[in-house]
N, C-alpha and C positions, 0 to 999 in steps of 0.2 A: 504494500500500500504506500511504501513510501519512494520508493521510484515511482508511481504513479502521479501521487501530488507533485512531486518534484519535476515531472515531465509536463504536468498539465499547470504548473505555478499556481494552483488553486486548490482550496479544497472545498470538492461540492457538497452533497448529501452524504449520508453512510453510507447508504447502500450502496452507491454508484464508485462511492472510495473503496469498498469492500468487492465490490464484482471484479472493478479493473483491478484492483491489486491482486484478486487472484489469478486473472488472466496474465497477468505484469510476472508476476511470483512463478508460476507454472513454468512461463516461458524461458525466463531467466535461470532456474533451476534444471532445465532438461539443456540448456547451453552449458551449463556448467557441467552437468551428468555424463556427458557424452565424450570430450576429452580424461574428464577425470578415469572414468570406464575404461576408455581404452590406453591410460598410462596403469591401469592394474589398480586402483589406489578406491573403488566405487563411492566408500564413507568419506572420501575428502570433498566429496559435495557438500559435507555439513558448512565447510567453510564458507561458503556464499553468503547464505542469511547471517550467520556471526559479521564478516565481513562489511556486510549492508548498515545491519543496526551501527556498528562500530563507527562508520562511517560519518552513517547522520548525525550519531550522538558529538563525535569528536569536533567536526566542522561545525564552525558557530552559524552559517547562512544556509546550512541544510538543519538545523534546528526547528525552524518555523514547521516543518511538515509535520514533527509529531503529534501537533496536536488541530484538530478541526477549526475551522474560523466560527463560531459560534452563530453569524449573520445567516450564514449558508446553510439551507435547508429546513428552513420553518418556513410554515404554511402562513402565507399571505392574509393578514384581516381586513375585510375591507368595507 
């Protein structure tokens, strides 16, 4: 979910943060799966998501994705 926010510089509703992050997540994880696989090593895929989180935590401008903009995704009163 957080390559996601981070590719789309926003963050929408949950659901739509939760759907593309697992489309985002899946894809990114079988890129990783596939060299790792075939250098013999399959469990060093774990490294990606460690990897990811480590990332956004460490850098201060990839920070803002961890959490929702609160404006985004309530239902409009009118």
């Amino acid at each position: 979910m957080l390559i996601w926010r981070a590719a789309r510089l926003r963050s929408s509703s949950l659901a739509e943060d939760v759907a593309g992050g697992l489309i985002v997540g899946y894809a990114c994880e079988f890129l990783a799966y596939l060299p790792a696989r075939a250098a013999g090593v399959p469990y060093l895929v774990v490294v990606w998501p460690i990897a990811v989180m480590l990332a956004f935590a460490c850098v201060p401008g990839l920070r803002r994705f961890w959490r929702r903009d609160p404006a985004t995704g309530r239902a409009r009163r009118e």
